[in-house]
C-alpha positions in Angstrom: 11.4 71.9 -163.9 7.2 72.3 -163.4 7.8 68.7 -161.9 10.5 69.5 -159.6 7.8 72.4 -157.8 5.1 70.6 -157.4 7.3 68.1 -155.6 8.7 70.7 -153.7 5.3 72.4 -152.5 3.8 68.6 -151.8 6.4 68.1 -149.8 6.2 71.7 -147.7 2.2 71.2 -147.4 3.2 67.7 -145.7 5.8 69.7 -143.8 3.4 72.2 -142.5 0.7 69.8 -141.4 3.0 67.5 -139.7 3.9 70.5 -138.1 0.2 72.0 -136.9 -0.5 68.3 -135.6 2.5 68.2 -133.2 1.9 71.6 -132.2 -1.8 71.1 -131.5 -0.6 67.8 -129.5 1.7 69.9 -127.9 -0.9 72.4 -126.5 -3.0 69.5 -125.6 -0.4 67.6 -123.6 0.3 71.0 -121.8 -3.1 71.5 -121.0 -3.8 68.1 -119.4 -0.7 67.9 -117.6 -1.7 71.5 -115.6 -5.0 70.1 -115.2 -3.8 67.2 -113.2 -1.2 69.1 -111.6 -4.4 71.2 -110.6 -6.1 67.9 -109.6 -8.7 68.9 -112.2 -8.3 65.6 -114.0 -11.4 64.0 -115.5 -13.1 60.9 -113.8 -11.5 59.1 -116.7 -8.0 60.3 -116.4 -8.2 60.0 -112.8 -9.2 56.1 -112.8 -5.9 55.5 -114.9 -3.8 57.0 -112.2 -5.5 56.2 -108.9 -5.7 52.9 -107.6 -8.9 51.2 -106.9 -10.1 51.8 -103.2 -10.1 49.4 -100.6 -13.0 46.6 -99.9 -15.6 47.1 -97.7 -14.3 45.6 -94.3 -16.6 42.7 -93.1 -19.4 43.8 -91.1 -18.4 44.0 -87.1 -20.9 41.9 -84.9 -20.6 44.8 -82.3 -21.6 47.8 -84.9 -25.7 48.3 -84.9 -27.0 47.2 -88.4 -28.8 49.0 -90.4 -32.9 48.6 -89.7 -34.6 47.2 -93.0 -36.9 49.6 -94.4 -39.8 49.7 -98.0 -36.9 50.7 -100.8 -33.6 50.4 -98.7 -31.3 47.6 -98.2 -30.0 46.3 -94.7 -30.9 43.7 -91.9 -34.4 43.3 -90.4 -35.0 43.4 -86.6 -36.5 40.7 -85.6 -40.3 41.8 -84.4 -39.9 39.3 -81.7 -37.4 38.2 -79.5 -36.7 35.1 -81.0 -36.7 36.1 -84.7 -37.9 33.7 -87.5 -39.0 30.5 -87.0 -35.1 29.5 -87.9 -34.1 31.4 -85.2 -36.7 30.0 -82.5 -35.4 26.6 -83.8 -31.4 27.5 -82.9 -32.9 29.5 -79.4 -34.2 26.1 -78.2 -31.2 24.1 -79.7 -28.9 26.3 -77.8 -31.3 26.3 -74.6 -31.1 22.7 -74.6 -27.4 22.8 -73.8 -27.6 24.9 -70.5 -25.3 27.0 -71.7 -23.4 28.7 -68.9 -23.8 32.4 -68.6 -20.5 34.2 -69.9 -19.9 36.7 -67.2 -19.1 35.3 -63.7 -21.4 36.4 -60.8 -23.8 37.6 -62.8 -27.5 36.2 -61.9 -29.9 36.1 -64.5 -32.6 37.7 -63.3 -30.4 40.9 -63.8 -30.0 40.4 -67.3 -32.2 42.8 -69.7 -33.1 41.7 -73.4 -31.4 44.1 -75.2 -31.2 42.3 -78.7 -33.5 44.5 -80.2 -32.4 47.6 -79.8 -32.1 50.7 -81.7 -28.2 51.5 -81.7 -27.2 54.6 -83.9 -30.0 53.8 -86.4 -29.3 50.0 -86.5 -30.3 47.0 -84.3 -27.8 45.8 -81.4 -28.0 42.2 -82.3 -26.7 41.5 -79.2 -26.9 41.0 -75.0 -25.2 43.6 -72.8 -24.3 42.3 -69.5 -23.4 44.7 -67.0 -20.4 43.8 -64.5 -17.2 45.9 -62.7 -14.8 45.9 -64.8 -11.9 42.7 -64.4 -15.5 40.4 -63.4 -14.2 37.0 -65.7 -15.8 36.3 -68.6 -16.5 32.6 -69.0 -16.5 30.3 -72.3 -20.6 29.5 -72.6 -19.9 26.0 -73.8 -17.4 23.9 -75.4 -15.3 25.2 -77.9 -12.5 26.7 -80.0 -10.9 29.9 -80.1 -11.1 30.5 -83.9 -10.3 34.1 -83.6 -8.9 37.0 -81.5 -9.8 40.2 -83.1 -9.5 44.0 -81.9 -12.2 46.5 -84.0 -13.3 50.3 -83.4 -16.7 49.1 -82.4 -15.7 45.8 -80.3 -12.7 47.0 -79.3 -11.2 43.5 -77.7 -12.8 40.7 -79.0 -12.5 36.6 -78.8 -15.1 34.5 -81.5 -15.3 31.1 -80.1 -17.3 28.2 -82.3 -19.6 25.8 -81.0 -18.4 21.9 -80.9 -20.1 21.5 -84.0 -18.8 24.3 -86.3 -22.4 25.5 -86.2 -22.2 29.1 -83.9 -19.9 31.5 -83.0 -19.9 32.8 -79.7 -19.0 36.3 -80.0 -17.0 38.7 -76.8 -16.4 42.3 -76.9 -15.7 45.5 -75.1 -13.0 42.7 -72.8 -10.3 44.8 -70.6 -7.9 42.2 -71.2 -7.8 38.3 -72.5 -7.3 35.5 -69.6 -3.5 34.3 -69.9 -2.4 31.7 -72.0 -5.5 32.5 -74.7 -4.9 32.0 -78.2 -6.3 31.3 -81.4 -6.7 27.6 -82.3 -7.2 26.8 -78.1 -9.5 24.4 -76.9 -12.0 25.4 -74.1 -14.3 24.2 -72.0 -17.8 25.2 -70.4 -16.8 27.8 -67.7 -12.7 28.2 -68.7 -12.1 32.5 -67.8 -10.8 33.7 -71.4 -11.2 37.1 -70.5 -12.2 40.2 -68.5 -15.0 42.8 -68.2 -14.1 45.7 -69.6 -14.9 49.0 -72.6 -12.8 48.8 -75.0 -13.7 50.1 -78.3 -17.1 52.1 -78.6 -18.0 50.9 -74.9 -18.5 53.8 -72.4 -15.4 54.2 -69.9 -18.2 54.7 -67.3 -20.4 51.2 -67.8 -17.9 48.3 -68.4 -19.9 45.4 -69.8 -19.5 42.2 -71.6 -21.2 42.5 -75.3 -22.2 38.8 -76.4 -23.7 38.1 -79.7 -24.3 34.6 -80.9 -24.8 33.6 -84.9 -25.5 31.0 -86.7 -22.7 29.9 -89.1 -23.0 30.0 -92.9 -21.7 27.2 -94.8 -18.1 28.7 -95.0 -18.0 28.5 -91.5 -16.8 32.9 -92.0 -15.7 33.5 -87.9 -16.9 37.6 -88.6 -19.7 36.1 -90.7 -23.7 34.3 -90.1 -27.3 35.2 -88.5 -28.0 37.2 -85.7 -29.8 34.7 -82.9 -30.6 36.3 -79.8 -29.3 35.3 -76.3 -31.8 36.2 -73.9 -34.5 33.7 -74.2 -31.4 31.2 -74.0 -30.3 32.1 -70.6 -33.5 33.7 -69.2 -36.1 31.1 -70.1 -35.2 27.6 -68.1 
């Protein structure tokens, strides 16, 4: 009989703390689920339910990079108006094939260097030419149409590569693209693939052509390679 109780008030003990632990889980639960509910999760509980965000886009040739400082990370500008001595190198490489300037009409004693400009805290990279709006732009030299591309900062934008797969020849801020353009397209030296215009962060007021030239990297990325400035190459002859 002695047996039979102890059995009996083993068994309720076991009853009773299987019975705290599902309550305790109980409040637990509760409490959690308010708390997202609440959108007080912790950073724990919220990396379970929230996807992962979205890659950094790849940098756009016609947003301003930012200036290299002691401590930070970011793009130099060049201090001169060639750049390194890699970039002098592709300046006279470039200069050597006359290439043709890429808005029509425009002489090129109007052009200014703006290459090292400060743009929103970054460097401009890049040569504005000033023209009515609808002036043709013009391919600079042989090519390929690798890509047609529309960004906030470029707004319409063509990225042509050199014959040898070395440069990209970049447009933006274009009204509208020339009929008939599309990726893939074989051009030639002085072939209209677009027009003047501001689209994207261009002002309405001074339609210009944006034109950026970089040097490939190895994968031959159209959106990707090194700044080399065009002004020496169509000023200097």
């Amino acid at each position: 009989m002695k047996l039979q109780h102890r059995q009996i008030r083993r068994l309720q003990r076991l009853a009773l703390t299987i019975g705290v632990s599902f309550l305790i889980g109980a409040v637990v639960g509760g409490a959690l689920s308010w708390r997202v509910l609440r959108g007080e999760t912790t950073t724990t509980v919220r990396a379970a339910i929230e996807p992962p965000p979205d890659p950094e886009p790849a940098h756009d040739p016609a947003e301003p990079r930012a200036v290299e400082r002691p401590g930070e990370r970011g793009e130099a500008i060049p201090a001169t108006m060639t750049g390194s001595v890699a970039n002098a190198d592709a300046v006279q490489t470039l200069r050597d094939r006359d290439l043709k300037l890429p808005v029509q009409g425009v002489k090129r004693e109007a052009l200014r260097d703006t290459f090292s400009d400060a743009r929103g805290g970054g460097a401009h990279e890049a040569l504005d030419i000033m023209a009515p709006r609808h002036t043709p732009v013009l391919a600079v030299e042989d090519g390929r149409i690798e890509k047609l591309f529309t960004s906030k900062a470029g707004g319409l934008t063509v990225y042509q590569f050199d014959p040898t797969n070395s440069f990209t020849y970049y447009y933006a801020h274009l009204d509208r693209y020339a009929n008939g353009v599309h990726e893939g397209q074989t051009v030639r030296r002085g072939d209209v693939i677009g027009y003047v215009g501001s689209t994207g962060n261009a002002s309405p007021d001074a339609p210009h052509l944006h034109f950026a030239i970089f040097r490939l990297t190895p994968k031959h990325q159209w959106w990707q390679g090194e700044p080399i400035n065009p002004y020496p190459i169509f000023s200097e002859k």
